[in-house]
Backbone bond lengths (Angstrom), bond angles and torsions (degrees), N, CA, C in turn:
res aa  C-N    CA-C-N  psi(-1)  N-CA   C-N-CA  omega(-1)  CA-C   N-CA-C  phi
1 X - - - 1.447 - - 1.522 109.10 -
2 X 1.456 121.04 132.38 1.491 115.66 162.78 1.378 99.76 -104.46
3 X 1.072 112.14 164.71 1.787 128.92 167.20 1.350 104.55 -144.37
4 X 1.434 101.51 156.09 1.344 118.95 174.77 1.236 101.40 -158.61
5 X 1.632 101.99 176.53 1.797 113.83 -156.62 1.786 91.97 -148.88
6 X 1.097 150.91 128.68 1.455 161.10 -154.47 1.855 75.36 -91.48
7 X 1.003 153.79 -35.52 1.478 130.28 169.45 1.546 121.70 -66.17
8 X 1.756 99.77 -24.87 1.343 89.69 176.85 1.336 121.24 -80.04
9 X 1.168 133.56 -11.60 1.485 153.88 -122.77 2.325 98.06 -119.37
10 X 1.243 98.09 86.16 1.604 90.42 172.58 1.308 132.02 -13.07
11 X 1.392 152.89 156.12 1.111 143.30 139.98 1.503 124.68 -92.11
12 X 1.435 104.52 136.99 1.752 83.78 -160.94 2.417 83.55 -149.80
13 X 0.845 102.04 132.19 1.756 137.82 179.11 1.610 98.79 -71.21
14 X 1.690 108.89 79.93 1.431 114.95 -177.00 1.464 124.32 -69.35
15 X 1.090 124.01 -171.22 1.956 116.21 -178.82 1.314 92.56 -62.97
16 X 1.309 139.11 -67.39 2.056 142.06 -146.20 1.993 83.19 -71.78
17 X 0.886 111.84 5.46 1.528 97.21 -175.28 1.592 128.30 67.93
18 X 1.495 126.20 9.98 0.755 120.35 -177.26 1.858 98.75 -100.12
19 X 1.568 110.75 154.68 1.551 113.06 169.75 1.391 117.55 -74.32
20 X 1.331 111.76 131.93 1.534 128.15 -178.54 1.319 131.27 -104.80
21 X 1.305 157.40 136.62 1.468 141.13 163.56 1.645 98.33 -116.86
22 X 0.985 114.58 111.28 1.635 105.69 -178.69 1.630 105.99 -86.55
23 X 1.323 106.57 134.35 1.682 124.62 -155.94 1.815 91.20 -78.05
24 X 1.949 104.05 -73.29 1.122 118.19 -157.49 1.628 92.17 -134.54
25 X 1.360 103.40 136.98 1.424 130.96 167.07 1.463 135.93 -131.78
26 X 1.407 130.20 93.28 1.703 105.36 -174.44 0.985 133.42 -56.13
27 X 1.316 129.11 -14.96 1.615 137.61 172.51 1.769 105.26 -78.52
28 X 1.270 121.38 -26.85 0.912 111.63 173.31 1.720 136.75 -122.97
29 X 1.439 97.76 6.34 1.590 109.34 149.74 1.599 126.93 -158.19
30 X 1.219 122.07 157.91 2.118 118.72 -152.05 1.461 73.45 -60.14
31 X 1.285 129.88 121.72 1.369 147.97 151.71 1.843 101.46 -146.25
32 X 1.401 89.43 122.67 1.718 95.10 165.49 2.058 132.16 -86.69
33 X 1.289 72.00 67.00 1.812 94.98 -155.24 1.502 116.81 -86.85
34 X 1.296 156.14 131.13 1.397 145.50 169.86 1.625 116.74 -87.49
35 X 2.025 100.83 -19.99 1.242 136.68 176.87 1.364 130.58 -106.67
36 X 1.572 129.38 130.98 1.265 138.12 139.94 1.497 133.30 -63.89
37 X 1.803 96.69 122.27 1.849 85.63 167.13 1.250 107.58 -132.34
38 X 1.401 111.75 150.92 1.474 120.74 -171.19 1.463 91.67 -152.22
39 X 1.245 91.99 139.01 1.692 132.40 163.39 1.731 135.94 -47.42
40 X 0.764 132.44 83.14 1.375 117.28 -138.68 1.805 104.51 -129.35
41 X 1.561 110.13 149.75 1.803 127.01 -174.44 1.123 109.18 -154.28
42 X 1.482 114.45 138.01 1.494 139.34 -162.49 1.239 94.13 -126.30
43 X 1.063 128.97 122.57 1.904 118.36 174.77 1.901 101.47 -85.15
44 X 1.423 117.48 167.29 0.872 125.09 -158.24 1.988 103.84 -73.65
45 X 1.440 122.30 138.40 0.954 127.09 -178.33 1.408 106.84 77.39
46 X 1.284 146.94 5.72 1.310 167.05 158.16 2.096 110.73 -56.28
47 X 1.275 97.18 138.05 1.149 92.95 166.27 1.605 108.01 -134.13
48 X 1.295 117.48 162.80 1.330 107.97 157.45 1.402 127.65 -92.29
49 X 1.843 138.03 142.50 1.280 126.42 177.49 1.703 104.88 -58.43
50 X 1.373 94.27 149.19 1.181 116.61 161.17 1.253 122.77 -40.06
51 X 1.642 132.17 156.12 1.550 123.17 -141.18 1.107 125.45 158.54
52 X 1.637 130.94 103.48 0.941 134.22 157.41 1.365 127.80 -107.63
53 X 1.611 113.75 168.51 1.450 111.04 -173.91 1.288 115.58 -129.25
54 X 1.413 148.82 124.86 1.775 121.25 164.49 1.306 113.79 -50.81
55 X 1.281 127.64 18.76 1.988 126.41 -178.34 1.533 89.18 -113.67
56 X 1.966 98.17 152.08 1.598 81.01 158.90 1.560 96.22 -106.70
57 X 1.607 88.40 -174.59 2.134 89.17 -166.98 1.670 86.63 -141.80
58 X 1.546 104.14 149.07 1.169 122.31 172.67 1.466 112.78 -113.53
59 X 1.564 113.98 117.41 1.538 105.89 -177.74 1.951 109.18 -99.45
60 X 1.005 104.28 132.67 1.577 116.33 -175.40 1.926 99.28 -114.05
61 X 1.492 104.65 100.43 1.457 94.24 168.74 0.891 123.81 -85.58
62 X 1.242 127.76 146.42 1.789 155.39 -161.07 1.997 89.02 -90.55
63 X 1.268 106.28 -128.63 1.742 113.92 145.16 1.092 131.20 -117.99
64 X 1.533 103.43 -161.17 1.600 104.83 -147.09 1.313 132.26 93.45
65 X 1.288 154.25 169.73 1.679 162.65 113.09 0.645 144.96 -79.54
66 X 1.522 127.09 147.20 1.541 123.08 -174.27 1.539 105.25 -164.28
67 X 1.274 92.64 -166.84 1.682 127.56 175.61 1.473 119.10 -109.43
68 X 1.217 125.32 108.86 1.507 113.89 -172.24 1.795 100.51 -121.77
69 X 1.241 115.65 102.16 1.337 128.95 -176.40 1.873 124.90 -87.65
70 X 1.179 106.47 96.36 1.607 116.29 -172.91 1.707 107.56 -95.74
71 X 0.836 120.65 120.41 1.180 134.18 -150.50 1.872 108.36 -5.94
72 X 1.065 128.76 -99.80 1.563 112.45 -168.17 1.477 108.27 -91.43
73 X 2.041 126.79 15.73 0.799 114.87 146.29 1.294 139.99 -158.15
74 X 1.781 123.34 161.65 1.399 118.17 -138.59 1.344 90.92 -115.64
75 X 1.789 115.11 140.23 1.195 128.59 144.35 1.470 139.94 -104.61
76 X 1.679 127.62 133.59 1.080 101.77 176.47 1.358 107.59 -77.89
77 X 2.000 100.61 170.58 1.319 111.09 -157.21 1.530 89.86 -149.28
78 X 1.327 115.94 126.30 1.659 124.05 150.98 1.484 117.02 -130.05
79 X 1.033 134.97 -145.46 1.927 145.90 -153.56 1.663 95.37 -85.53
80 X 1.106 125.86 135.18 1.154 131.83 -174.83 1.532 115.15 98.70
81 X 1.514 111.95 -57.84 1.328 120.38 176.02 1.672 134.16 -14.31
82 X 1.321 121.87 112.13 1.957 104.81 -176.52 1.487 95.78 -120.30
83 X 0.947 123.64 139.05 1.257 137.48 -160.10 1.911 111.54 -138.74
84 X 1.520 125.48 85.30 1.641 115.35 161.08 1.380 128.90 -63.83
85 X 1.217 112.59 124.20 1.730 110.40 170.26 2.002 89.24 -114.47
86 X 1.472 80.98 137.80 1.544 100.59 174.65 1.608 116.91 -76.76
87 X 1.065 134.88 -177.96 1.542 129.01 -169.88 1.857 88.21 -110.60
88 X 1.440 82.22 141.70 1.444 93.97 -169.06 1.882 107.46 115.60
89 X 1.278 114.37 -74.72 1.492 129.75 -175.40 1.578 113.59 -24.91
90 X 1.220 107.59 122.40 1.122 138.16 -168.30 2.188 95.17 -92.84
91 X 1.691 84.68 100.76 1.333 94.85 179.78 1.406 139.33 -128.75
92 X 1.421 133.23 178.59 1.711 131.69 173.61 1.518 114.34 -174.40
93 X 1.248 101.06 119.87 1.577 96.44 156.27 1.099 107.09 -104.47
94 X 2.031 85.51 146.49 1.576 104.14 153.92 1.724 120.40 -127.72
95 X 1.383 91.37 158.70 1.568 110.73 -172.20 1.341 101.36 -93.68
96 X 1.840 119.08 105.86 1.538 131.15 -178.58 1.902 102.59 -102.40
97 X 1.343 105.47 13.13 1.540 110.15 -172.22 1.369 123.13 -102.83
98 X 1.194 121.79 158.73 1.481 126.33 170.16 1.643 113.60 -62.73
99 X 1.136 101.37 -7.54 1.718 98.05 -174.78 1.550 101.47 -139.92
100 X 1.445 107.62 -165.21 1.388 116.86 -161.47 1.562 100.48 -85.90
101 X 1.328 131.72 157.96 1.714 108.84 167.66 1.928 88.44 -104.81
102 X 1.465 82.63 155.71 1.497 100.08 179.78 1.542 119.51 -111.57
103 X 0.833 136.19 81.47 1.848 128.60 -172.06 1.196 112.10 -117.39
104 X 1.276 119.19 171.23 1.604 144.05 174.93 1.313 119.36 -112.67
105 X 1.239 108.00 129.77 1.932 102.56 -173.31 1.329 108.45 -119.55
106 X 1.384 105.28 132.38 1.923 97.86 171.17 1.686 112.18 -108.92
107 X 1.002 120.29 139.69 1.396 112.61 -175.70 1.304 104.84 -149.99
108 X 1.618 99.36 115.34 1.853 135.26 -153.72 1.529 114.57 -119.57
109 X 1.069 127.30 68.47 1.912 123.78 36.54 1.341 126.43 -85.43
110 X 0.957 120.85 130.48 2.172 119.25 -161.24 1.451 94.75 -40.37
111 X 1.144 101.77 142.74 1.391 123.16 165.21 1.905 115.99 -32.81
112 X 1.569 127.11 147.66 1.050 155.21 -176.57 1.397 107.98 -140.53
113 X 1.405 136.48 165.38 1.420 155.92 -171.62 1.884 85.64 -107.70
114 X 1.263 127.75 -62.19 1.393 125.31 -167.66 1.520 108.28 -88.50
115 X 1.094 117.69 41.90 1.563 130.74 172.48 1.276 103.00 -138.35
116 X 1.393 140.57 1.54 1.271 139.48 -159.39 2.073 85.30 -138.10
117 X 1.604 99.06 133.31 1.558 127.92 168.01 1.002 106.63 -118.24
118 X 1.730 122.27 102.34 1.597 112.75 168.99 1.766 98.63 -80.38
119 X 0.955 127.69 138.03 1.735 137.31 179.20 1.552 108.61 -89.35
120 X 1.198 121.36 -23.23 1.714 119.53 -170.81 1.362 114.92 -122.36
């Protein structure tokens, strides 16, 4: 069994610019995983840079609102919200809210540094 706790979990200022705590990783703990999830906050009026990945990623919002832009098109997004971007998709959120948005990202095959194109 691993466990984790979003306090234990670093904060660290990813390429799209948004803040991350990555939950679960197989490269980086005995997890039998094909997937990455990490924790994720946009402060209010915030956007993320532009960005694609060869993974696709599933965004699960926590709270907050926004704009979640997949290549030529945008949905709004608040608490509840699940949202697929395909691998390839040319993407960005933005934060249209009074507060921070809070979400969870899965990205299947877990996330890499050389699978990720920041564009801006």
């Amino acid at each position: 069994m691993v466990h984790v706790t979003l306090g234990d979990r670093p904060e660290f200022l990813a390429g799209d610019h948004t803040v991350l705590r990555e939950l679960l990783h197989p490269a980086k703990q005995p997890v039998a995983l094909g997937y990455s999830l990490a924790h994720g906050t946009l402060a209010p009026g915030g956007r993320s840079k532009w960005h694609r990945l060869t993974s696709s990623e599933v965004y699960y919002i926590i709270a907050g609102r926004g704009i979640l832009t997949v290549d030529d098109s945008a949905v709004a997004v608040e608490a509840g919200a699940t949202v697929y971007v395909p691998p390839g998709a040319r993407q960005s959120l933005e934060n249209s809210g009074p507060t921070a948005i809070e979400f969870l990202c899965l990205v299947d095959p877990a996330w890499r540094a050389e699978d990720e194109d920041v564009l801006e």
